[in-house]
N, CA, C and O atoms as a GROMACS GRO file, in nm:
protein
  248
    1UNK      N    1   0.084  -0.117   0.000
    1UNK     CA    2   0.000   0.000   0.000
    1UNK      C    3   0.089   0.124   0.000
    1UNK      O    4   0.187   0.131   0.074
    2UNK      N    5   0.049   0.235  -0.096
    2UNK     CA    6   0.120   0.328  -0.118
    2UNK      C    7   0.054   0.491  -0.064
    2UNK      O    8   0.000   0.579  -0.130
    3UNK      N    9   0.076   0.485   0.033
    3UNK     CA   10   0.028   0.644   0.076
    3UNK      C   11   0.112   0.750   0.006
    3UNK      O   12   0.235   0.758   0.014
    4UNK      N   13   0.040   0.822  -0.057
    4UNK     CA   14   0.116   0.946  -0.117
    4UNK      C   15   0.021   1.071  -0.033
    4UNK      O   16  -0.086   1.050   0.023
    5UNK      N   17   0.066   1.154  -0.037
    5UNK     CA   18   0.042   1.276   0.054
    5UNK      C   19   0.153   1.322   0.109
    5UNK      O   20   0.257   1.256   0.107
    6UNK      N   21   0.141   1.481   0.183
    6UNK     CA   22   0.246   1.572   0.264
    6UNK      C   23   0.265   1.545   0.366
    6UNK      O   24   0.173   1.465   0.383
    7UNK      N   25   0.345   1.549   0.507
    7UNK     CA   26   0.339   1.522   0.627
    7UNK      C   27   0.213   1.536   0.725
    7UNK      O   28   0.184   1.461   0.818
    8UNK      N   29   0.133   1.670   0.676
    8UNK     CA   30   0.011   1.700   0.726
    8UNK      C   31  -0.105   1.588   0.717
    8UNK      O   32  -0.191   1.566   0.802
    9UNK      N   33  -0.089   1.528   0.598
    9UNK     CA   34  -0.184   1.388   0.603
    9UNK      C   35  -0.165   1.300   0.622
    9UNK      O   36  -0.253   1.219   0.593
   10UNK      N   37  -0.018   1.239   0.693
   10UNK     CA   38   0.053   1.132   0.749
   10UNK      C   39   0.020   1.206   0.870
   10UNK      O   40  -0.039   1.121   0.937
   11UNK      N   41   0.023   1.305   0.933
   11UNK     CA   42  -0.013   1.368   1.055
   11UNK      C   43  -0.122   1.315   1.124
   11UNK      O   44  -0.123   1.244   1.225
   12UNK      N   45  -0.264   1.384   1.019
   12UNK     CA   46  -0.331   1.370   1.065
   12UNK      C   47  -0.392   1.169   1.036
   12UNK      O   48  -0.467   1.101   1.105
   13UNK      N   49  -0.342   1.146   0.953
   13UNK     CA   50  -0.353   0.963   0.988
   13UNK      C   51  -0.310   0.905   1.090
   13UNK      O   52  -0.396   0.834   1.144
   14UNK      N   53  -0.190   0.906   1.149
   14UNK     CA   54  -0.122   0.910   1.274
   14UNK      C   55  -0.251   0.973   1.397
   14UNK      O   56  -0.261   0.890   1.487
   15UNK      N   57  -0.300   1.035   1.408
   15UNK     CA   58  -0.374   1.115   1.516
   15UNK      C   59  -0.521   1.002   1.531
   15UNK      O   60  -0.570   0.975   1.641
   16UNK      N   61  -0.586   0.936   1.372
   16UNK     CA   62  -0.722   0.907   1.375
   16UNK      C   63  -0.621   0.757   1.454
   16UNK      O   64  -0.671   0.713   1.558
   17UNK      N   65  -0.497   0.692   1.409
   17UNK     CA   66  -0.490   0.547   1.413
   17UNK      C   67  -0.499   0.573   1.571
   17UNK      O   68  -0.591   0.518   1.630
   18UNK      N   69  -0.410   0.655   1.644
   18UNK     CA   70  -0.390   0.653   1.762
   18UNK      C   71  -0.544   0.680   1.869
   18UNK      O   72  -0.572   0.639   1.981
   19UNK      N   73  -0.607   0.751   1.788
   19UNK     CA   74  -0.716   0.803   1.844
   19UNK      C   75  -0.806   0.650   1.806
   19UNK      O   76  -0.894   0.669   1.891
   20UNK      N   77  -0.833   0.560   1.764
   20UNK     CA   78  -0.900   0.420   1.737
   20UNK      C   79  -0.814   0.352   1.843
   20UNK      O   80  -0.876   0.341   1.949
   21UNK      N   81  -0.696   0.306   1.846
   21UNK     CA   82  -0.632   0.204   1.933
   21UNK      C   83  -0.696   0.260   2.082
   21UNK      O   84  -0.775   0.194   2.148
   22UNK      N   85  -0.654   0.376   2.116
   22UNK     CA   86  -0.725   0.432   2.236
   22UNK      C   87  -0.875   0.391   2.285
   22UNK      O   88  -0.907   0.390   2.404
   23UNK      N   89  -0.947   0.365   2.199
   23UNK     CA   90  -1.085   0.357   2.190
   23UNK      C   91  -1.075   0.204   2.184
   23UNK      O   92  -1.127   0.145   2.278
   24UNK      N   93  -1.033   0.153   2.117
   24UNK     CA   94  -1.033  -0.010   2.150
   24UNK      C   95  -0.947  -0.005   2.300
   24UNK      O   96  -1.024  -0.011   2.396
   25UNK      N   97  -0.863   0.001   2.321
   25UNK     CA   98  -0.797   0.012   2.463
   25UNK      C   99  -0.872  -0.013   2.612
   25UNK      O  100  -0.852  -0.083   2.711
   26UNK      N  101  -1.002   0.116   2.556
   26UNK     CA  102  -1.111   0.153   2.651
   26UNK      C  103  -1.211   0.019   2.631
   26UNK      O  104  -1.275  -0.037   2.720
   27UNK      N  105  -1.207   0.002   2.558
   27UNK     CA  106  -1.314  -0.051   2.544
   27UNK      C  107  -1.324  -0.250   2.587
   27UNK      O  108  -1.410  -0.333   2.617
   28UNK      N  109  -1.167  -0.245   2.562
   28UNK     CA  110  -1.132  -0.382   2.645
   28UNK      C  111  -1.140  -0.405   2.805
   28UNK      O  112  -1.170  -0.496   2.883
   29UNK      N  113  -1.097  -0.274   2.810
   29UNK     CA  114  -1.075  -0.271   2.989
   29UNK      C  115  -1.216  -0.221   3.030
   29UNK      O  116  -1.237  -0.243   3.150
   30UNK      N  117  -1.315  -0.165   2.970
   30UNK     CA  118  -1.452  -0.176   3.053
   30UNK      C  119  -1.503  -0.335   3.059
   30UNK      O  120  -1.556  -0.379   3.160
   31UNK      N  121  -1.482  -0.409   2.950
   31UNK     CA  122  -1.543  -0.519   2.930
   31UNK      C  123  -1.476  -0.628   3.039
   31UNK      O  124  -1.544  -0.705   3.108
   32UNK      N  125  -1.350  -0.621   3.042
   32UNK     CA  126  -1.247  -0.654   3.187
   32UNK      C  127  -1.340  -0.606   3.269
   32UNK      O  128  -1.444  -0.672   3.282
   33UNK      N  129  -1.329  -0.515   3.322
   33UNK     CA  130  -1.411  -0.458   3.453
   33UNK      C  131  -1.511  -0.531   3.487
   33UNK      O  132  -1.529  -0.580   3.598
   34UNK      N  133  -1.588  -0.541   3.382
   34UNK     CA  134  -1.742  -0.552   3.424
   34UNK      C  135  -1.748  -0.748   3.425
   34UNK      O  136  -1.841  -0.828   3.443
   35UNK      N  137  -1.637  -0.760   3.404
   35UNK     CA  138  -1.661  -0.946   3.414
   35UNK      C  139  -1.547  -0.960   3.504
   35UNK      O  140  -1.468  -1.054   3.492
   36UNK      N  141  -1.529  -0.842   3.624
   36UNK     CA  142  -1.374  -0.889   3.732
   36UNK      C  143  -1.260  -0.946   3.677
   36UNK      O  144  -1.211  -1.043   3.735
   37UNK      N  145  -1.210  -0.905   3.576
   37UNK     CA  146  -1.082  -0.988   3.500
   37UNK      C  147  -0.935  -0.864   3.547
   37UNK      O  148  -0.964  -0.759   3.606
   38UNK      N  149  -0.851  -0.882   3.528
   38UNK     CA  150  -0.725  -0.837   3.469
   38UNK      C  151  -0.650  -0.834   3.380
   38UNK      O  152  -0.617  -0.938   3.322
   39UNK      N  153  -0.614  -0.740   3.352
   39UNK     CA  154  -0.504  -0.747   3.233
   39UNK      C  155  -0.377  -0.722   3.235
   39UNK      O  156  -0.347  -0.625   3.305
   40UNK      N  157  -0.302  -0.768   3.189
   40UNK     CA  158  -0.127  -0.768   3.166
   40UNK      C  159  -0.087  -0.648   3.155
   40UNK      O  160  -0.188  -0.598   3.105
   41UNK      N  161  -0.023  -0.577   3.163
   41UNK     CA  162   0.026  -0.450   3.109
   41UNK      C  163   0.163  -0.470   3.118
   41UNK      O  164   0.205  -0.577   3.162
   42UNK      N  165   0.268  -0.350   3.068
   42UNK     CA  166   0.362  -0.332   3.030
   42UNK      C  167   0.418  -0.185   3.060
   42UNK      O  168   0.340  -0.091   3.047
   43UNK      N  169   0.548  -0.161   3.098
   43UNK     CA  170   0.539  -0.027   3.105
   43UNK      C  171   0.693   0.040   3.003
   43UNK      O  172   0.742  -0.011   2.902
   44UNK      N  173   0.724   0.126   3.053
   44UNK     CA  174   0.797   0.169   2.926
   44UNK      C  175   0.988   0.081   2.938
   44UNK      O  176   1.069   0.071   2.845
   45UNK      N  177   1.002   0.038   3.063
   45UNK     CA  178   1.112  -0.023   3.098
   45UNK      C  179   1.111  -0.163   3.050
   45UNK      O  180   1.216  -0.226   3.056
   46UNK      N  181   0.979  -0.234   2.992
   46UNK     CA  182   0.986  -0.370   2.962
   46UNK      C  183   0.912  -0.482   3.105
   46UNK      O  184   0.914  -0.605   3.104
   47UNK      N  185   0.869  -0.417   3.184
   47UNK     CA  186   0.847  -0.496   3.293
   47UNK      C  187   0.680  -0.532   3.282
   47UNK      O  188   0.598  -0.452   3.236
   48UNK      N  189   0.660  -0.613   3.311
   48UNK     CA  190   0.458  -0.688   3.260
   48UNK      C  191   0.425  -0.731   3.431
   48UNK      O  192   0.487  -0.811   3.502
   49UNK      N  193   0.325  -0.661   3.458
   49UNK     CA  194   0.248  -0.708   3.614
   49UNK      C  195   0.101  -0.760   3.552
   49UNK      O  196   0.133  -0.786   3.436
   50UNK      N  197  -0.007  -0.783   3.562
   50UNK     CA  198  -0.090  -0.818   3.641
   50UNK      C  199  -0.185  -0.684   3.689
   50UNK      O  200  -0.171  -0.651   3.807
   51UNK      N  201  -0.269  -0.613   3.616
   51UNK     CA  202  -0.363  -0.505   3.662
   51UNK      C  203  -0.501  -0.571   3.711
   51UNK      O  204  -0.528  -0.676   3.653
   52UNK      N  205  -0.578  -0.536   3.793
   52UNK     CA  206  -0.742  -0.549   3.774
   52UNK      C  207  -0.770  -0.441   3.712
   52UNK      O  208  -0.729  -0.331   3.748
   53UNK      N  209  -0.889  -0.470   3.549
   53UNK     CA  210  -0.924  -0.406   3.487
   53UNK      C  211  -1.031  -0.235   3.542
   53UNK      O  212  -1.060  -0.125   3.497
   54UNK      N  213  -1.045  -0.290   3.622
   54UNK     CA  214  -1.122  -0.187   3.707
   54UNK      C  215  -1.010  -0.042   3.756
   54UNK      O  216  -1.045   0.075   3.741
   55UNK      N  217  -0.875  -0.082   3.814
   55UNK     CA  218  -0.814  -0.014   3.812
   55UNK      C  219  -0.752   0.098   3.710
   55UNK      O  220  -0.747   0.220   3.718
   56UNK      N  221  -0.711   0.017   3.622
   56UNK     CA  222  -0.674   0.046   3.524
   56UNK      C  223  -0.736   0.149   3.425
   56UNK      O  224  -0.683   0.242   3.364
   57UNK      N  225  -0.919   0.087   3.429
   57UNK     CA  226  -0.991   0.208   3.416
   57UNK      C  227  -0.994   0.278   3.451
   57UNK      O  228  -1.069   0.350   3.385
   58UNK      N  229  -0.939   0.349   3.567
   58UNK     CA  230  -0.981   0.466   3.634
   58UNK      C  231  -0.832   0.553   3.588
   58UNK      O  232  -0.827   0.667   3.633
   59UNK      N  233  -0.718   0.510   3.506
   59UNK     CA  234  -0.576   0.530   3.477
   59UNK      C  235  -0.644   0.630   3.368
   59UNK      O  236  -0.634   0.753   3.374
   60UNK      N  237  -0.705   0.569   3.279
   60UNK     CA  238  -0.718   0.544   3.131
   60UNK      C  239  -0.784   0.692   3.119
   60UNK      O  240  -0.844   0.736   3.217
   61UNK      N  241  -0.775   0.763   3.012
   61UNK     CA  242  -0.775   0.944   2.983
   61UNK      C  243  -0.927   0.898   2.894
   61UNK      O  244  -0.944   0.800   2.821
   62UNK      N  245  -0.979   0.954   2.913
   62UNK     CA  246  -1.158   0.963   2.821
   62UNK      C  247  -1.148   1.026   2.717
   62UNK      O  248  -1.247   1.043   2.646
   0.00000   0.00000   0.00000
């Protein structure tokens, strides 16, 4: 696949992909929540714990 366009429309593609993953993100960890589960996470050093999804929701930016 060949995207042609200026930086401004690689910009703003970059902004919708990030702005979707976010929204799936949310949308895993309510569904966690609401069935008492946890999820794995990761942080920027490489290290993976063990969250309750409930927590995690309350991390997570709207």
């Amino acid at each position: 696949m060949i995207i042609k366009g200026n930086k401004t429309d690689l910009n703003e593609l970059s902004v919708i992909i990030i702005n979707g993953v976010n929204k799936a993100l949310r949308k895993l960890a309510e569904s966690s929540a609401a069935n008492n589960e946890s999820l794995i996470i990761g942080d920027k050093d490489g290290n993976v714990k063990s969250v309750p999804a409930k927590e995690l929701l309350k991390s997570l930016s709207k």
